[in-house]
C-alpha positions in Angstrom: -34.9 -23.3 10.4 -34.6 -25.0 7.2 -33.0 -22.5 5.1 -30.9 -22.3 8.3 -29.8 -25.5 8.4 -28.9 -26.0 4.5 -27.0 -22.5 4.7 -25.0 -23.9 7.5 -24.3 -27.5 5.5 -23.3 -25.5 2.1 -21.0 -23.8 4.2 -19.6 -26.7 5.8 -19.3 -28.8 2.7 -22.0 -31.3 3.8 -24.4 -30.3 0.7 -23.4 -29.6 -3.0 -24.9 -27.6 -5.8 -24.8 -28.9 -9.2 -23.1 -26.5 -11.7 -22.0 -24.2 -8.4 -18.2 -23.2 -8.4 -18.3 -22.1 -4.9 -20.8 -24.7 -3.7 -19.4 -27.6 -5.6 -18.9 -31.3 -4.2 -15.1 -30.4 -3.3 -14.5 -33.8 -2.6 -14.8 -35.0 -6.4 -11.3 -32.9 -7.1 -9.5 -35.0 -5.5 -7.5 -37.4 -7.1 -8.0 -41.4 -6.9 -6.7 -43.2 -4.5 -5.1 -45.3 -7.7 -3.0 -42.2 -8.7 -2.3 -40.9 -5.1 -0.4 -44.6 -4.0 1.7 -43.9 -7.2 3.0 -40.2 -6.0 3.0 -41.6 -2.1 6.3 -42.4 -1.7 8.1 -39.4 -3.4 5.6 -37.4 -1.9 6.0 -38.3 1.8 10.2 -38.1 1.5 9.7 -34.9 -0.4 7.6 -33.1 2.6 9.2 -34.3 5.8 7.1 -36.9 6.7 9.6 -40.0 6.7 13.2 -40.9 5.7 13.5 -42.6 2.0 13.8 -45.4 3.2 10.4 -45.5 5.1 8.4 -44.9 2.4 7.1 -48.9 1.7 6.0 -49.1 5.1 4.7 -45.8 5.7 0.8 -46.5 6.0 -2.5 -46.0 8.6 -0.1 -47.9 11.6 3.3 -45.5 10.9 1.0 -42.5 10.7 -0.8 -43.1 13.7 2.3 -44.2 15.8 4.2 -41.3 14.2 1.7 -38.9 15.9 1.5 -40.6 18.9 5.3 -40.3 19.3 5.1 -36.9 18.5 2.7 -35.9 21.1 3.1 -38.2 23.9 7.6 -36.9 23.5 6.8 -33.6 23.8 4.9 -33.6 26.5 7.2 -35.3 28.2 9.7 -32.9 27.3 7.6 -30.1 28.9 6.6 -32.1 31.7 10.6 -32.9 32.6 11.5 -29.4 31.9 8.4 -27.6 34.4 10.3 -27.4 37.2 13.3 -25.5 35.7 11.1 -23.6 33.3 10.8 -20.1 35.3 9.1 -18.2 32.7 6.1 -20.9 33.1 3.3 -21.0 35.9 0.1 -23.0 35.1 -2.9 -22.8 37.7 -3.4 -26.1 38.6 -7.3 -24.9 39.3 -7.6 -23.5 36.1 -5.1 -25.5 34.1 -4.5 -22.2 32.0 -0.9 -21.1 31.8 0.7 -18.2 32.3 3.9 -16.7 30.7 6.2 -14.1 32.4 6.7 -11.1 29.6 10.2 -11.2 28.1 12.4 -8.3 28.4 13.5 -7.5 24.9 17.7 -7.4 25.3 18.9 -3.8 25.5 20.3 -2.6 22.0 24.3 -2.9 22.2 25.7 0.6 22.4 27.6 -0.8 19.2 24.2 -1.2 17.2 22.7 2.1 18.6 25.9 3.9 17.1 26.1 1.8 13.7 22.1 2.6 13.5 22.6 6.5 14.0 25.8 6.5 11.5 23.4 4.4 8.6 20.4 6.7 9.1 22.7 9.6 8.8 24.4 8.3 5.9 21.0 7.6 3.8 21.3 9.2 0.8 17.7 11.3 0.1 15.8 9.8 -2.5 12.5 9.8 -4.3 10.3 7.2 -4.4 9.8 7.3 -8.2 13.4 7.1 -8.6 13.6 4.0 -6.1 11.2 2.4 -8.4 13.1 3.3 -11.8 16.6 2.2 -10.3 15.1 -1.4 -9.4 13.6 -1.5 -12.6 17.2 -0.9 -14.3 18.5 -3.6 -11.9 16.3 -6.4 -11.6 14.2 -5.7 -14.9 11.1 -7.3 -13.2 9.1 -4.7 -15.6 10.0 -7.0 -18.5 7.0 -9.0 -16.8 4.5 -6.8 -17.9 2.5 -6.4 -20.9 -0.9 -6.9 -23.1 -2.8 -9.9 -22.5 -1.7 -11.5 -26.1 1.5 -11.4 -24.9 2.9 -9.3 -27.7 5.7 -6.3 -27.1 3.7 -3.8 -26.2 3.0 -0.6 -28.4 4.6 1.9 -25.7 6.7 4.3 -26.7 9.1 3.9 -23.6 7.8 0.6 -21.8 10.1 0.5 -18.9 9.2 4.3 -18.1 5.4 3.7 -18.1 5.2 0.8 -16.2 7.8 2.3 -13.4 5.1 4.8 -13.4 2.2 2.9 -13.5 3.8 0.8 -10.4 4.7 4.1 -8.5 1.0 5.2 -9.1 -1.2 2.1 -8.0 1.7 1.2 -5.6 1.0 4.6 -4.0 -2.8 4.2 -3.9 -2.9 7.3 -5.8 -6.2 7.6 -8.6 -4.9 7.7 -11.9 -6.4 11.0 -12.7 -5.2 12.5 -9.2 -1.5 11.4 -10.1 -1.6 12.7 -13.6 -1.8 16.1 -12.3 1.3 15.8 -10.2 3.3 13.7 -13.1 4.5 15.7 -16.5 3.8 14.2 -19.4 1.3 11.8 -18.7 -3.0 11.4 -18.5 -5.6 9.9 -16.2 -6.5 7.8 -19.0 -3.1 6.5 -20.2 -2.3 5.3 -16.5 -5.6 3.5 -16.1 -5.6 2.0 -19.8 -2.0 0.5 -18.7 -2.8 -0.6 -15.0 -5.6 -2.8 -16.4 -4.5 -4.2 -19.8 -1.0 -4.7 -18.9 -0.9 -5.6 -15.4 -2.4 -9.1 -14.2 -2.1 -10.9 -10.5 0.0 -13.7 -12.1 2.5 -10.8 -13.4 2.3 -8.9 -10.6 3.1 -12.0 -8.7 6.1 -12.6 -11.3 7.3 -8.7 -11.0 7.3 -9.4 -6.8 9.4 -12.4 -7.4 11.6 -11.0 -9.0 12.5 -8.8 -6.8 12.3 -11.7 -3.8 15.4 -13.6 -5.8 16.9 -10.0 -6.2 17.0 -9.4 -2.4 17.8 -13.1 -1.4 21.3 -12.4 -3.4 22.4 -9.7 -1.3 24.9 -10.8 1.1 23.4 -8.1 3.5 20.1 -10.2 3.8 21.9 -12.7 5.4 21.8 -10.6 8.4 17.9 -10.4 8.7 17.8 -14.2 8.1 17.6 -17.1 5.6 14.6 -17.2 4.4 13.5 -20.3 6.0 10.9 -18.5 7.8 7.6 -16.6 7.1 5.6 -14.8 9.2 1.5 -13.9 8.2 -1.0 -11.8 7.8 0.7 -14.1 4.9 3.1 -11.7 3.6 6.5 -11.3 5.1 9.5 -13.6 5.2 12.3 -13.8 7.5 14.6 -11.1 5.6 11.9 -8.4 6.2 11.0 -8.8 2.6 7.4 -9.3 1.3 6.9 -13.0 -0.1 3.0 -12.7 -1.3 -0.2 -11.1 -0.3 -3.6 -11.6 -0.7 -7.2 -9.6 -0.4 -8.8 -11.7 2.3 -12.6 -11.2 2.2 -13.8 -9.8 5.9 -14.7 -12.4 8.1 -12.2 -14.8 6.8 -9.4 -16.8 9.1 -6.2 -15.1 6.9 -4.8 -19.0 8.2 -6.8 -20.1 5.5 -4.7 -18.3 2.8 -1.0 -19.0 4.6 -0.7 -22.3 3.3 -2.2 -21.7 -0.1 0.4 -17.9 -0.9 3.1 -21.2 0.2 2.0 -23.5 -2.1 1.8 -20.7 -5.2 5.7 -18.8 -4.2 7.3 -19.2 -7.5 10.5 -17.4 -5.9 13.8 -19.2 -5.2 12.9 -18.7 -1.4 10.7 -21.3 -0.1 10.3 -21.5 4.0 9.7 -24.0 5.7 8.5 -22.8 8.7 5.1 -20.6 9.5 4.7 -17.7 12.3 1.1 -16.5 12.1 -0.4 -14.6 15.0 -3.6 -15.7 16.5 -5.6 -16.1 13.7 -3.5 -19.1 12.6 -4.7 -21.4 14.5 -7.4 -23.6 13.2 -7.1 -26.9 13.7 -7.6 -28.4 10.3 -4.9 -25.6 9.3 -2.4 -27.3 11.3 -3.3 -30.6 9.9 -2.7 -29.5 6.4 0.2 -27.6 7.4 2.0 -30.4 8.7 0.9 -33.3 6.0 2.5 -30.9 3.3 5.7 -30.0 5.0 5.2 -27.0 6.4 5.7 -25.9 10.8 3.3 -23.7 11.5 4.0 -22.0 14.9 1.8 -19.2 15.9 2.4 -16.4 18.4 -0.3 -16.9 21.4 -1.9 -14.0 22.7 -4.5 -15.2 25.0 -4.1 -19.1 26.8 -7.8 -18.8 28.2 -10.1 -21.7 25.8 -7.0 -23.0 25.1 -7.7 -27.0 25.0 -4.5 -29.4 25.1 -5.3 -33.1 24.4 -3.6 -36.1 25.9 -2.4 -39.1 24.1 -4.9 -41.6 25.8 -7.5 -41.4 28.5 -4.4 -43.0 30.9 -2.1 -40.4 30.0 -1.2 -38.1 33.8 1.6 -35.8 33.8 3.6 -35.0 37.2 3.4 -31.0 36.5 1.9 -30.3 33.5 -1.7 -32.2 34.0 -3.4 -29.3 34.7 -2.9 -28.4 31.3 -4.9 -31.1 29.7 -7.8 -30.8 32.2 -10.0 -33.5 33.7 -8.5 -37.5 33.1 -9.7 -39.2 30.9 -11.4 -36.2 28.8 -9.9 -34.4 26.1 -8.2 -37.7 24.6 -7.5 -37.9 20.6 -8.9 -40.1 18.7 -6.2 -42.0 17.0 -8.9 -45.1 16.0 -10.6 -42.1 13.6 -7.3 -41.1 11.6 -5.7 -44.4 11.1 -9.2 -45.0 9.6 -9.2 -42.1 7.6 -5.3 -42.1 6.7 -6.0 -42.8 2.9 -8.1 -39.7 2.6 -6.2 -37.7 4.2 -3.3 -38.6 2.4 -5.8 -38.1 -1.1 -6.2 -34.7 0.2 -2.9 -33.7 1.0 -1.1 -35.2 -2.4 -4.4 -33.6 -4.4 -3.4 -30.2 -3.0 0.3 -30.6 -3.1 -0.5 -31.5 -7.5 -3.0 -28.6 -7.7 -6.2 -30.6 -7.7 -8.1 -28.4 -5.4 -6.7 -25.1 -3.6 -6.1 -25.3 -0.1 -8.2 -22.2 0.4 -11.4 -24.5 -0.8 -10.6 -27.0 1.1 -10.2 -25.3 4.2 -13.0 -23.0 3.8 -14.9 -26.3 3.7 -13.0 -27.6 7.1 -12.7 -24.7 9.1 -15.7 -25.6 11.4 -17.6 -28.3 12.6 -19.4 -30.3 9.8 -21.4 -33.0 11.5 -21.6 -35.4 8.7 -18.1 -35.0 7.0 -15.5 -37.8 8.0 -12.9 -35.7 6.9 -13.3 -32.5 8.7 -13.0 -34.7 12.0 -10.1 -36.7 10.6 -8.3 -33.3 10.1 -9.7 -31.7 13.1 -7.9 -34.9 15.1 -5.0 -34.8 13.4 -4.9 -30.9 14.0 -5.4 -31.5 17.8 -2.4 -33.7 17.4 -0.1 -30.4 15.7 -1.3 -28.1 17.6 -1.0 -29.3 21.3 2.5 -30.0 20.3 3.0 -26.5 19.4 1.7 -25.0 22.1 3.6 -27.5 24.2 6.9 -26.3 22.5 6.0 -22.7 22.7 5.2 -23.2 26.8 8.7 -24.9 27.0 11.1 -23.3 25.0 11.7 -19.5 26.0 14.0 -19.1 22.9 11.3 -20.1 20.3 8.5 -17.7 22.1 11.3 -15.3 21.4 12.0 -15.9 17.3 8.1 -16.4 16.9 7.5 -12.9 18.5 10.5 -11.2 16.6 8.7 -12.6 13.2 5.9 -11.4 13.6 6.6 -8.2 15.0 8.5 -7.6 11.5 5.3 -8.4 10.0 3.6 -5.6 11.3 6.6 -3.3 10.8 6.2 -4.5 7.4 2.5 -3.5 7.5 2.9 -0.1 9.2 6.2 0.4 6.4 3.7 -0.8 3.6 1.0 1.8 4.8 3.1 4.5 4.8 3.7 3.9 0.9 0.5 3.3 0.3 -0.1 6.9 1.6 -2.8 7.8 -1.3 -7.1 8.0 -0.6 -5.8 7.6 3.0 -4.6 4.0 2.5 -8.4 3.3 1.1 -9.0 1.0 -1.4 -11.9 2.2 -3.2 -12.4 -0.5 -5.6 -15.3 -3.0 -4.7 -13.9 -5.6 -7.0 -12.1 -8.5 -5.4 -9.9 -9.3 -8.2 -8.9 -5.0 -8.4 -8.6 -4.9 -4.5 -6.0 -7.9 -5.0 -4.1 -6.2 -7.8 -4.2 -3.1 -5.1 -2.5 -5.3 -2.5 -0.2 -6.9 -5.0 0.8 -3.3 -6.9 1.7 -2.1 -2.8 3.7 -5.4 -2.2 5.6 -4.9 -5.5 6.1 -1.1 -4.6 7.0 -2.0 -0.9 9.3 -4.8 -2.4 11.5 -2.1 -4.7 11.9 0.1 -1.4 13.0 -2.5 1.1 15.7 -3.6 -1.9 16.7 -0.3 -2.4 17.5 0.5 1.0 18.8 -2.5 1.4 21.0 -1.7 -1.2 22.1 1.9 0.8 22.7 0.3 3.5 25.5 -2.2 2.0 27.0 0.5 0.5 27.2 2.8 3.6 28.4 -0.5 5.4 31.2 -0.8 2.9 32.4 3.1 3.5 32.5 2.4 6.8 34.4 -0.5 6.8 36.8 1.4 4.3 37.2 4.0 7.3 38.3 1.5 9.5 34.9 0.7 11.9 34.7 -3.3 13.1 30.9 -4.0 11.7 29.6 -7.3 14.2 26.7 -9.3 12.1 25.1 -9.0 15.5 24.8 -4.9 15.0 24.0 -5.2 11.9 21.0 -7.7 12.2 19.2 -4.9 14.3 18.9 -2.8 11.6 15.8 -2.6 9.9 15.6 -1.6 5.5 12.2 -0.2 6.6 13.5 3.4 6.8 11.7 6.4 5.5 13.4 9.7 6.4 15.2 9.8 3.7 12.5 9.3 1.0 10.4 12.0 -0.3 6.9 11.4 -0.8 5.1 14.5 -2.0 5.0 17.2 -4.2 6.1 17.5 -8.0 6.6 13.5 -9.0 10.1 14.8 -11.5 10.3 11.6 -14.2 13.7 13.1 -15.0 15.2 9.9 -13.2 13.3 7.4 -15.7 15.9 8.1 -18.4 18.7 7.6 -16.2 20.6 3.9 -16.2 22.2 3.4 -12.8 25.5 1.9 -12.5 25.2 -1.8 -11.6 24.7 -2.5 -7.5 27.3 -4.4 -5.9 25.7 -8.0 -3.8 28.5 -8.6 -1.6 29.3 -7.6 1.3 32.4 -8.5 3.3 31.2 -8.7 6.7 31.1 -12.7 8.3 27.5 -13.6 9.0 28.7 -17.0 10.0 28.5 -16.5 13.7 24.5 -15.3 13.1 23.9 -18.9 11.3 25.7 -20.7 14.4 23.7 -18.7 16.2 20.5 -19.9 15.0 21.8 -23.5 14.8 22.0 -23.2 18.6 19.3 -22.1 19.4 17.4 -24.2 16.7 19.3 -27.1 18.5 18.4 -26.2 22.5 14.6 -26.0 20.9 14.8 -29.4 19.7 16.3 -30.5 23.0 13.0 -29.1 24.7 
C-alpha cells in the first residue's frame, strides 16, 4: 500500500525526487511571480485574454467574472436556442443528449466531374522523384547536415539526403533499400540518417515545406490555416504541421498544445480539433490561458458532466444537462484564489520555462494535495462545458469539427500508405529514433501532399485555358492525398536526382473569396449561438 501510494503521488506531482528529471519538483520552473507581473500585460493582449486596454485591471476579480460571463452566456445561448435546435434531444431522465447524424451534402455533379478530369490528368510519378523535385524547389535539404554544423563531406549532398528522406520516410531498412537503389550501401544510408539528421532539423526540413504549401494560392481552397486538427498533426490545408511519438498509455491532448507552442512555421492556428482523447480538463484550461480554442469532436455524451454557474443556476430546457440543482456547481472562490499561479504557469510555459507536456503529465488526474491541479481542473470545467455547450448548439460547428478531423485520419491512412515499408512497423525501441521515424514520414508525407498540390494547380490552369468555369466550392472537395498516380515499388531509378526542375508556378487564378465569406458566415452564425 505504501509503495502504492508514493507511485500514485510521483505520478501526480505531489512528491519530488532530488536530482530526478522526470520526478523533479515541476513547480520550482516556474518563474516568480516578480517576473511574471512584468510580462502580464503584453502577455494577456498577446493571447486573447483582454483588449489592450484591460490589461491594468485585468486581475483574480476580471478572471473570475470573465469566466463566469463566459459560461453562464452560453448557456443561455443553448438554452434560448433548444426549442428550434432539431438536431438536439436531451433525455430529461438521463440528462444525456443526443445528436441526430448529419447527412454529409451530396458532392455537386460539378465537383464529381472536376475530381474525375484532375485524377485523370495526374501525371505518373515516382515517389523518389517527388522527393528530388521538392528538394530543387523549397531546398529544405539545405537543413541537414553533421552535428558541428560544418558543410558536409558528401560528394552530392542534395542527392543523398533526398535519398536518405525517401528511405526512412518509406520505413524501408537501410540495408533492405540499398538493394533496390544503384549506387548506394546499407551503411552509407544509416551513417547519414543518424549523423546528419536530428528532430530539430527534421522539424526545420517539415517547415519548410509548411511555408512552401501555405504560398500556394491553391491551398486557399482547403483553408487558412487557422485551424489544426490532432492526433497533433494536421492543419486545416490537409498539410502535416508536426508530429510526435507518444508513449502508449499517454492522452495525445497532452502533446497538442506543446507541437503548438514549438511550430516554427509561418502558419500558426488558433484554433484546436482533437477527437476524443482531447479532452482533459486541465488541457482546456491551459489551452485557453495561452490562446488557443480547443474544440473536440464528441463521440460518446454518456459521463459527460456539464457544470452550472452557481448552485441557483436552472435552465428552462437545457437543465437536464447539468443534472441534479445545486450539484455540479464550479468553484469560482478556488480560481480567483489561485489566479496568480495560474497565470505563473501559463506565462512560464508560454517563455519556455517548463514544457506543457510536464506540466500536464503532472495535472492530468486527480492529485489530492496539489492546489493547482484543482485550480486548473475548475477552470477546465469552465472551457469545457462551454464547448460542449457550443458543439450541442451550433449544427455548423459539429460540421467543420468533424470535416477536420476526418482529414486527419485521411492524413493518417495517406501517411501509412507511404510509410509502406516493415509493414508500417517501427522497429526501433528507442524513443528519440521512433520520433525521428514519425518526423522522416511527416517530412516525406509533406513533399507528396506539395507535389500534388502542385499537379493539381497546374491541371487546374489547363483547364481553365480550355475554357471550363472552376467554382472554389469544386475545388475545395478535392483532396492532394492522391496516390494512383505514384509508383511505389520496384527498381528506385536515381536518374531523377540530377535533374533541376523548372520553377513551379504559386498562383492560381481562380477567386477563393466566396470560400473565406463563406467561413466568415458561418464563423459569424456560430458566434450568434
Amino acid at each position: 500500500m505504501v509503495f502504492t501510494a508514493l507511485a500514485e503521488e510521483l505520478r501526480t506531482g505531489d512528491v519530488a525526487v532530488v536530482g530526478s528529471e522526470e520526478y523533479a519538483d515541476w513547480s520550482q520552473q516556474l518563474l516568480a511571480w516578480e517576473a511574471v507581473q512584468e510580462k502580464l500585460g503584453a502577455y494577456l493582449v498577446e493571447v486573447g485574454l483582454c483588449e489592450e486596454g484591460e490589461a491594468a485591471g485585468f486581475d483574480a476579480k476580471f478572471f473570475r467574472r470573465q469566466l463566469e460571463d463566459r459560461l453562464r452566456d452560453a448557456a443561455a445561448a443553448a438554452d434560448a436556442g433548444y426549442p428550434d435546435n432539431e438536431g438536439l434531444v436531451i433525455d430529461t431522465e438521463t440528462g444525456i443528449p443526443s445528436l441526430k447524424a448529419h447527412r454529409a451534402d451530396a458532392q455537386r455533379p460539378s465537383a464529381k466531374r472536376l475530381e474525375e478530369e484532375i485524377k485523370a490528368r495526374m501525371p505518373e510519378r515516382s515517389l523518389m522523384g517527388i522527393v528530388a523535385r521538392t528538394a530543387y524547389w523549397v531546398e529544405w535539404w539545405r537543413r541537414f547536415g553533421p552535428a558541428s554544423g560544418n558543410e558536409p563531406k558528401l560528394q552530392d549532398p542534395l542527392g543523398r539526403y533526398v535519398i536518405t528522406t525517401f528511405v526512412k520516410g518509406t520505413n524501408m531498412g537501410p540495408y533492405e533499400a540499398a538493394r533496390h537503389i544503384p549506387g548506394v550501401s546499407g551503411h552509407e544510408l544509416a551513417y547519414v540518417a543518424n549523423r546528419h539528421f536530428s528532430l530539430v532539423l527534421l522539424n526545420e526540413a517539415i517547415a519548410d515545406l509548411v511555408n512552401a504549401h501555405a504560398h500556394l494560392d491553391i491551398s486557399q481552397a482547403w483553408g487558412d490555416g487557422t485551424t489544426v486538427a490532432a492526433d497533433g498533426t494536421h492543419m486545416d490545408t490537409y498539410i502535416a504541421l508536426f508530429t510526435h511519438f507518444i508513449p502508449c498509455g499517454v492522452w495525445e491532448a497532452v502533446y497538442i498544445i506543446e507541437g503548438l507552442l514549438k511550430n516554427t512555421s509561418e502558419v500558426q492556428p488558433a484554433t484546436v480539433h482533437a477527437d476524443t482523447q482531447g479532452q482533459s480538463q486541465p488541457v482546456f484550461a491551459l489551452a485557453h490561458l495561452l490562446g488557443f480554442d480547443l474544440m473536440p469532436r464528441i463521440r460518446n455524451w454518456k459521463g459527460m458532466t456539464f457544470y452550472r454557474p452557481s448552485k441557483q443556476t436552472e435552465y428552462v430546457h437545457i437543465d437536464a444537462l447539468f443534472g441534479e440543482v445545486g450539484k455540479n456547481v464550479i468553484d469560482f472562490d478556488l480560481i480567483e484564489s489561485q489566479f496568480r499561479h495560474l497565470m505563473r504557469v501559463a506565462v512560464s510555459v508560454q517563455e519556455g520555462a517548463i514544457s506543457s507536456s510536464t506540466l500536464l503529465k503532472r495535472l492530468r488526474s486527480g492529485s489530492k494535495k496539489n492546489a493547482t491541479y484543482a485550480a486548473f481542473r475548475e477552470v477546465g470545467r469552465v472551457i469545457r462545458t462551454v464547448q460542449l455547450l457550443r458543439y450541442l448548439a451550433d449544427a455548423p460547428l459539429r460540421r467543420r469539427v468533424t470535416a477536420a478531423t476526418n482529414k486527419v485520419e485521411s492524413f493518417n491512412r495517406f501517411s501509412q500508405w507511404i510509410g509502406f515499408g516493415n509493414r508500417g512497423i517501427i522497429a526501433d525501441n528507442d524513443p528519440v529514433e521512433q520520433e525521428k521515424a514519425m518526423k522522416f514520414n511527416a517530412l516525406l508525407t509533406n513533399a507528396v501532399i506539395f507535389h500534388n498540390a502542385l499537379d493539381i494547380a497546374e491541371i487546374v490552369r489547363q483547364l481553365l485555358e480550355e475554357g471550363w468555369t472552376i467554382e472554389p466550392e469544386d475545388l475545395a472537395h478535392i483532396s492532394p492525398y492522391l496516390t494512383e498516380h505514384i509508383n511505389r515499388f520496384g527498381e528506385y531509378s536515381t536518374h531523377e536526382l540530377a535533374i533541376r526542375p523548372d520553377a513551379y508556378d504559386p498562383k492560381l487564378d481562380v477567386d477563393f473569396t466566396p470560400l473565406r465569406e463563406q467561413d466568415l458566415t458561418t464563423a459569424g452564425l456560430s458566434q450568434a449561438a
